[in-house]
N, CA, C and O atoms as CSV, one atom per row, in Angstrom:
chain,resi,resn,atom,element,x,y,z
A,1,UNK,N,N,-6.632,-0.131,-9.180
A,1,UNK,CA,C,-6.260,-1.210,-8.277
A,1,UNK,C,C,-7.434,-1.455,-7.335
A,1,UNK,O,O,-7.755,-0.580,-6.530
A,2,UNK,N,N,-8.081,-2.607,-7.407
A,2,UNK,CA,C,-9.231,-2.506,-7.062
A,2,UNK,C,C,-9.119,-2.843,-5.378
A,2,UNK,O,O,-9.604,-2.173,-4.467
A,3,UNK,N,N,-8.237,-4.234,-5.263
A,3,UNK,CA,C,-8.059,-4.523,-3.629
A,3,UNK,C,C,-7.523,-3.303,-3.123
A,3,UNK,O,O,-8.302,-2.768,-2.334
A,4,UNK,N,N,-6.382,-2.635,-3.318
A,4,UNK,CA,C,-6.404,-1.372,-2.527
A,4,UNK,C,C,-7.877,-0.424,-2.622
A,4,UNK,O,O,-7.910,0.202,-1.562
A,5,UNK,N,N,-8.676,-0.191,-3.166
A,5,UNK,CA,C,-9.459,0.556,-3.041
A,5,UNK,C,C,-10.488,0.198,-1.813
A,5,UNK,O,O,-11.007,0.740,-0.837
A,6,UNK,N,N,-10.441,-1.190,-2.558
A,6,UNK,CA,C,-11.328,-2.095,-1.411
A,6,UNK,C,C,-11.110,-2.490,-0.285
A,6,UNK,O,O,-12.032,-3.116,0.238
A,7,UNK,N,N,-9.956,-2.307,0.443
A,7,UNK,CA,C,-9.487,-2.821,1.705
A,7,UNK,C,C,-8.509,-1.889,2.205
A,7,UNK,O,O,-8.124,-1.914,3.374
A,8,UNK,N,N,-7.922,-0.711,0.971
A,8,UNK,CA,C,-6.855,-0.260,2.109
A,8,UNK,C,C,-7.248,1.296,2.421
A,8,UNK,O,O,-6.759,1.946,3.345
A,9,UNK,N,N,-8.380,1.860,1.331
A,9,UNK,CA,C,-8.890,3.359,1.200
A,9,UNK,C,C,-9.145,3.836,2.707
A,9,UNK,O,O,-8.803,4.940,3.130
A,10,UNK,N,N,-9.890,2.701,3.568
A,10,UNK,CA,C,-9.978,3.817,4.652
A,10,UNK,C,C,-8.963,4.296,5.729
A,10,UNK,O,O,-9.272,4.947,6.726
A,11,UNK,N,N,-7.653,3.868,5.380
A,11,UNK,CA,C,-6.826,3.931,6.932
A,11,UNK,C,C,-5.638,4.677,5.847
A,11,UNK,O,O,-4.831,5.469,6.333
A,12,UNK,N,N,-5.605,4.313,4.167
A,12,UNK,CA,C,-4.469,5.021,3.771
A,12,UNK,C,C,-4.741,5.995,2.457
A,12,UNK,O,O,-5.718,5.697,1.771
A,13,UNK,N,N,-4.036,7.008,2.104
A,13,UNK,CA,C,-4.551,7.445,0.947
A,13,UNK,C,C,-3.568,6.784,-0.084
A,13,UNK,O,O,-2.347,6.930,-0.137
A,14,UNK,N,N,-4.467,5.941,-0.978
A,14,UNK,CA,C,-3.788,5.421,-2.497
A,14,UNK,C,C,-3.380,5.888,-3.537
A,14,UNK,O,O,-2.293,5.488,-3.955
A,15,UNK,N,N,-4.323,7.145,-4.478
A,15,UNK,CA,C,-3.384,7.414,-5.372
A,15,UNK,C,C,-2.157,8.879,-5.612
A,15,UNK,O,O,-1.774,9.590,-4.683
A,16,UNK,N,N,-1.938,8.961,-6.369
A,16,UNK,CA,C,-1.336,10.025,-6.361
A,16,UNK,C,C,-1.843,11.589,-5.845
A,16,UNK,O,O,-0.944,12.361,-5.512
A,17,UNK,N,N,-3.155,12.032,-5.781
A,17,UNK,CA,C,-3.927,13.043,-5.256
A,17,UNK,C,C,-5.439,12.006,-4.830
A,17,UNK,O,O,-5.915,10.947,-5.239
A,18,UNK,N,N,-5.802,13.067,-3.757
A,18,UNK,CA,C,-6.844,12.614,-2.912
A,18,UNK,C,C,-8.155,12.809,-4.188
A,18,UNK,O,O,-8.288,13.650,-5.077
A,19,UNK,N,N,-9.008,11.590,-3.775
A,19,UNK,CA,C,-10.477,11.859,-4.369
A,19,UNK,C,C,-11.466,11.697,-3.360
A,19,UNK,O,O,-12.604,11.398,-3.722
A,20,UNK,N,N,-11.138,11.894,-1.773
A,20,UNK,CA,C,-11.974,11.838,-1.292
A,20,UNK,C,C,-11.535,12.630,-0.053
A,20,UNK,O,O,-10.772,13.583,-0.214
A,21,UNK,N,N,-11.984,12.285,1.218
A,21,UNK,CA,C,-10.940,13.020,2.174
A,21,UNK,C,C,-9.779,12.014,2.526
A,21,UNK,O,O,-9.776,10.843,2.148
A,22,UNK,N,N,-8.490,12.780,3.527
A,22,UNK,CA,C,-7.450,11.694,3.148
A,22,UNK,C,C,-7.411,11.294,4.524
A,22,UNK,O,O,-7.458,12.043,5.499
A,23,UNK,N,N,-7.315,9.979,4.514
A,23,UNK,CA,C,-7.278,9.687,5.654
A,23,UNK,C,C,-6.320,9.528,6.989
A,23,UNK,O,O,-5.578,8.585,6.713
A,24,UNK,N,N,-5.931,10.100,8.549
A,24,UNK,CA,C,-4.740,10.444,8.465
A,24,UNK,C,C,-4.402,9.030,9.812
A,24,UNK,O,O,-3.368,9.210,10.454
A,25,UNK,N,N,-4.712,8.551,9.947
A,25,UNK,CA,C,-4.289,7.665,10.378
A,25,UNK,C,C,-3.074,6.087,9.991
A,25,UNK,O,O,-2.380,5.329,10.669
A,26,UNK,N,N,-3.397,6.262,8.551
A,26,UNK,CA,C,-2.472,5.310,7.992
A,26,UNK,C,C,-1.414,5.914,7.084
A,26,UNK,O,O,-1.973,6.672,6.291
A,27,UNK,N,N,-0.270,5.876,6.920
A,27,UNK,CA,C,0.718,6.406,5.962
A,27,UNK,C,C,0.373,6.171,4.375
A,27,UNK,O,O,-0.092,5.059,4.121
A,28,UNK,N,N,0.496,6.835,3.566
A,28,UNK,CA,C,0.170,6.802,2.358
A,28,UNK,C,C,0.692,5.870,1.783
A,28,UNK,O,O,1.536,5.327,2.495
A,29,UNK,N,N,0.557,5.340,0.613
A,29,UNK,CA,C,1.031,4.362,-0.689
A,29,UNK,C,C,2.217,5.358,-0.825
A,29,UNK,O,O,3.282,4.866,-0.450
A,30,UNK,N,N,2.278,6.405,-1.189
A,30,UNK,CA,C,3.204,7.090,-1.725
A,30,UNK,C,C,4.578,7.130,-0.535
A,30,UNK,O,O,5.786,7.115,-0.773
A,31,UNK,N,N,3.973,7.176,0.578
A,31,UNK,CA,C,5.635,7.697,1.692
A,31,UNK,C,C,5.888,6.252,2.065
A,31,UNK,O,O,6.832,6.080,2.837
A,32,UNK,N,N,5.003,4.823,1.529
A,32,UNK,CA,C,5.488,3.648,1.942
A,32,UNK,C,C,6.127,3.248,0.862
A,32,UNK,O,O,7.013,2.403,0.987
A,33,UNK,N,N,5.784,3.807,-0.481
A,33,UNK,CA,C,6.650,3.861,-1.708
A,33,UNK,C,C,8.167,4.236,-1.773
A,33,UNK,O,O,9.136,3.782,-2.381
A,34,UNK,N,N,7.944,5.361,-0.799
A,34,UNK,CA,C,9.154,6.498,-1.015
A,34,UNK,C,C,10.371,5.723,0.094
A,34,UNK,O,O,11.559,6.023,-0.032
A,35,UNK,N,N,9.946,4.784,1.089
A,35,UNK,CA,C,10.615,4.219,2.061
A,35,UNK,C,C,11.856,3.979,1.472
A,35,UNK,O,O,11.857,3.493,0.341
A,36,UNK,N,N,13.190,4.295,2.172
A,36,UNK,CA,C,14.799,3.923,1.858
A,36,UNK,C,C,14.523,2.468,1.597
A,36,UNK,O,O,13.615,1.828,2.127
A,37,UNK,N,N,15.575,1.918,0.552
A,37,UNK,CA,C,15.709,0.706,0.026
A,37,UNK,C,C,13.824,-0.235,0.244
A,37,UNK,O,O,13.653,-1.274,0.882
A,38,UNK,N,N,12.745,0.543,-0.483
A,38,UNK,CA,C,11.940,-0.272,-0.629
A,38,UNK,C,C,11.901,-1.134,-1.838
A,38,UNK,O,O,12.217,-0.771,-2.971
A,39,UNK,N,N,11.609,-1.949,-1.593
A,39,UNK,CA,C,11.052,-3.285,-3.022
A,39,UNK,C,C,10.345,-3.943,-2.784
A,39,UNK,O,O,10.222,-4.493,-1.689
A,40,UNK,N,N,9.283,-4.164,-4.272
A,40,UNK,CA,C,8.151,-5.214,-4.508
A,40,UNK,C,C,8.628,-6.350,-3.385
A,40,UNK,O,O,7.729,-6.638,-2.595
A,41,UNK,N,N,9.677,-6.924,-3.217
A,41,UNK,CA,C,9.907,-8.122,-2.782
A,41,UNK,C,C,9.628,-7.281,-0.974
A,41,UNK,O,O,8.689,-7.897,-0.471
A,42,UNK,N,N,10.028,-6.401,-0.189
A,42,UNK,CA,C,10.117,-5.685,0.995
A,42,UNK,C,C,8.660,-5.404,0.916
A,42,UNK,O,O,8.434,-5.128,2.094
A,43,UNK,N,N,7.544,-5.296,0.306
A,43,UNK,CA,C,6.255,-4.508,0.631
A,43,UNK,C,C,5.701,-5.949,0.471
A,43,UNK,O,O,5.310,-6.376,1.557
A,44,UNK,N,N,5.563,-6.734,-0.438
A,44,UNK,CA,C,4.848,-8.317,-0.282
A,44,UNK,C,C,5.447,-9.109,0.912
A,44,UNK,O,O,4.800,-10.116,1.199
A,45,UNK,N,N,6.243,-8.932,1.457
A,45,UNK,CA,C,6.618,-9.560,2.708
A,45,UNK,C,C,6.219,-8.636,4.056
A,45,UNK,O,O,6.164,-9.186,5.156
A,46,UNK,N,N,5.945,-7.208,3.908
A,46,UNK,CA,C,5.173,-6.376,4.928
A,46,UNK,C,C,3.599,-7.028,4.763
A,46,UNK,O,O,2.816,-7.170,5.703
A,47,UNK,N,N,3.352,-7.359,3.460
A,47,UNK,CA,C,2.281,-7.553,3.268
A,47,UNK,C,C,1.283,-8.957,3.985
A,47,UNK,O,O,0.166,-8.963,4.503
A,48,UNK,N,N,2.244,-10.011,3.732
A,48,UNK,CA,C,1.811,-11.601,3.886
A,48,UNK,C,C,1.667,-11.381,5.634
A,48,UNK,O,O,0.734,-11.841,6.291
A,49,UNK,N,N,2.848,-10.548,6.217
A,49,UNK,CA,C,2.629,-10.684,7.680
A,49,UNK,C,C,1.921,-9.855,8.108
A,49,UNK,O,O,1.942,-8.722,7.627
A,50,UNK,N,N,0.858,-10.291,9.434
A,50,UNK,CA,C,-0.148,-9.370,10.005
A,50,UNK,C,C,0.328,-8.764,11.063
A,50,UNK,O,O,0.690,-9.314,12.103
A,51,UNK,N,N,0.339,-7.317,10.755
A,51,UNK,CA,C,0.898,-6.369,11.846
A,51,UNK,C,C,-0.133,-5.154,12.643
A,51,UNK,O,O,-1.105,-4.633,12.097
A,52,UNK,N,N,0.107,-5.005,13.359
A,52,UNK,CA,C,-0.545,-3.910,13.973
A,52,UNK,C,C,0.142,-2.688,13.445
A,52,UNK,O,O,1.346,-2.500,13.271
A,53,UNK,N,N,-1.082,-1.741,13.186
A,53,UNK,CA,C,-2.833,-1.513,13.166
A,53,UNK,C,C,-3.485,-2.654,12.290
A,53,UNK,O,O,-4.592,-3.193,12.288
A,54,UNK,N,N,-2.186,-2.812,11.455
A,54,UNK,CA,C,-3.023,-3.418,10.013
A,54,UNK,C,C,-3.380,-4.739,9.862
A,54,UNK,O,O,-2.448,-5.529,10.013
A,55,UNK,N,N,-4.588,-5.266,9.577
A,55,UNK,CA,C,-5.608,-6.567,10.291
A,55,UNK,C,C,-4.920,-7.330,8.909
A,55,UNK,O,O,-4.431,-6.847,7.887
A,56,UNK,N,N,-5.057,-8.326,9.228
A,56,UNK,CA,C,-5.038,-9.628,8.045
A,56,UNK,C,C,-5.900,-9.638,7.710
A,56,UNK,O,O,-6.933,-9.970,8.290
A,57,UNK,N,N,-5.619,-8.945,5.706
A,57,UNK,CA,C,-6.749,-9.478,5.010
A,57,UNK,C,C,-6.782,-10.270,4.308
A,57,UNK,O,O,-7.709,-10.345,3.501
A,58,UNK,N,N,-5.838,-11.116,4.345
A,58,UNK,CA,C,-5.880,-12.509,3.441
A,58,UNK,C,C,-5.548,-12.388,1.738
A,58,UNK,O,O,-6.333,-12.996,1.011
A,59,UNK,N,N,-4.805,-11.889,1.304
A,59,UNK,CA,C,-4.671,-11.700,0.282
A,59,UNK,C,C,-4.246,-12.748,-1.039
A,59,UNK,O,O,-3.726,-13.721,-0.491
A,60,UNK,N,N,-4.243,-12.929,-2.265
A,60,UNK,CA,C,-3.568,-14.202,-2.694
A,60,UNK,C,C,-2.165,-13.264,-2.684
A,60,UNK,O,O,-1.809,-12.138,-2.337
A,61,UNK,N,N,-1.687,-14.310,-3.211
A,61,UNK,CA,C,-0.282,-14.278,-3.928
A,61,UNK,C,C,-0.502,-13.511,-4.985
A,61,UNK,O,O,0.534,-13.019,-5.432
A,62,UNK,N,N,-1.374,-13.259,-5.489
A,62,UNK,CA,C,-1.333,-12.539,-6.894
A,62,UNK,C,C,-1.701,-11.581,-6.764
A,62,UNK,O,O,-1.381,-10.822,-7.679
A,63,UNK,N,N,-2.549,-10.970,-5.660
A,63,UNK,CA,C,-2.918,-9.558,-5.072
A,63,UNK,C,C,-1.967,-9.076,-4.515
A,63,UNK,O,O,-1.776,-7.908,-4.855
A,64,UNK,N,N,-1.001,-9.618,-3.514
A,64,UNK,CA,C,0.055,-9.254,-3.094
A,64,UNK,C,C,1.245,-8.556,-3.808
A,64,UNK,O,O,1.906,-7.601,-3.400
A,65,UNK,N,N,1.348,-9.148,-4.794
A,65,UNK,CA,C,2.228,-9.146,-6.023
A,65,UNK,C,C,1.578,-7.697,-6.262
A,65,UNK,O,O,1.990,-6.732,-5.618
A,66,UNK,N,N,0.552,-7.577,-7.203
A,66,UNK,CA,C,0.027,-6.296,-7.828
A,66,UNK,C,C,-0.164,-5.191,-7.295
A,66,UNK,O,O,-0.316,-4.115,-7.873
A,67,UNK,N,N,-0.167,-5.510,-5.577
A,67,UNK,CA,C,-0.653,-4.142,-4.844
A,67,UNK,C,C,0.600,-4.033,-4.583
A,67,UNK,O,O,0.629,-2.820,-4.369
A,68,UNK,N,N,2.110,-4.532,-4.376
A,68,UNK,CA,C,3.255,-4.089,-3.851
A,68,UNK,C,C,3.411,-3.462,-5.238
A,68,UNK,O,O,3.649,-2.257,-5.163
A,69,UNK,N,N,3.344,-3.946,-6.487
A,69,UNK,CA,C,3.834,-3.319,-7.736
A,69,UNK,C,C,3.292,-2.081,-8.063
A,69,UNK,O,O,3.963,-1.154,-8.517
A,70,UNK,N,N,1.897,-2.030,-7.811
A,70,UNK,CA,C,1.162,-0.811,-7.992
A,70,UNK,C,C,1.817,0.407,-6.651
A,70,UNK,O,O,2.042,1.601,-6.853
A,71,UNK,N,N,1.941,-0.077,-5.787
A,71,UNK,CA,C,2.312,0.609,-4.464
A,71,UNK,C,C,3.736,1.774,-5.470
A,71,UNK,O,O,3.745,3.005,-5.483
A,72,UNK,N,N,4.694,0.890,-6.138
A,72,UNK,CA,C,5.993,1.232,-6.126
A,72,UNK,C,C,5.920,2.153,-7.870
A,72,UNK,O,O,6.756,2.706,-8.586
A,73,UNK,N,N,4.775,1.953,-7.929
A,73,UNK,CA,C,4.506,3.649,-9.000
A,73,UNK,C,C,4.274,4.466,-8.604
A,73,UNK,O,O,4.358,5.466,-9.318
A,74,UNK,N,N,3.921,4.582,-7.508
A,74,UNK,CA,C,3.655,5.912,-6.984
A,74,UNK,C,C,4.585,6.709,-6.279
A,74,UNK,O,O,4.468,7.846,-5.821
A,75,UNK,N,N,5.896,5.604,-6.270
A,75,UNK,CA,C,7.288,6.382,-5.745
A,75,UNK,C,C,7.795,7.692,-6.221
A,75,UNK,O,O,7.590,7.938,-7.409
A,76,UNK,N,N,8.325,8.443,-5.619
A,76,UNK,CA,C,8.473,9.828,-5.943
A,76,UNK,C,C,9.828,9.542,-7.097
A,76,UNK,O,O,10.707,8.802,-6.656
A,77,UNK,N,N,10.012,10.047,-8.420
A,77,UNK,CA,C,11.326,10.510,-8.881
A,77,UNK,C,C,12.353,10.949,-8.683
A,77,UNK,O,O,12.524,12.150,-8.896
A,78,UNK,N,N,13.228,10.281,-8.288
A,78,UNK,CA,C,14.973,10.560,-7.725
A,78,UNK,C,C,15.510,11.807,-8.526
A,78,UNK,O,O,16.658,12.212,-8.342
């Protein structure tokens, strides 16, 4: 996933184990994965709006889409 690598690596850790150091200021892909009643549709709408810490990076619609989808593989197994 390349826009997460490219825009979200330094504030969160993305994949399933660290390849670099992890960074601890932003919550992981995985515990924003793991969030009660999350969905693609709940993480692209965290996404489109600009919130503090997290800056507007302008994303399309089609990045949005792929990084909430990619986000929600990394959810832990019930």
């Amino acid at each position: 996933m390349v826009v997460a690598w490219a825009l979200c690596a330094m504030r969160h850790l993305i994949g399933k184990s660290p390849q670099a150091p992890v960074p601890s200021d932003g919550p992981s892909f995985r515990s924003i994965a793991n969030r009660r009643n999350q969905t693609t549709q709940a993480l692209a709408n965290w996404l489109i709006e600009p919130h503090k810490p997290m800056p507007n990076i302008h994303l399309t619609c089609e990045e949005i889409r792929d990084l909430s989808a990619y986000m929600l593989t990394l959810r832990t197994p019930q």
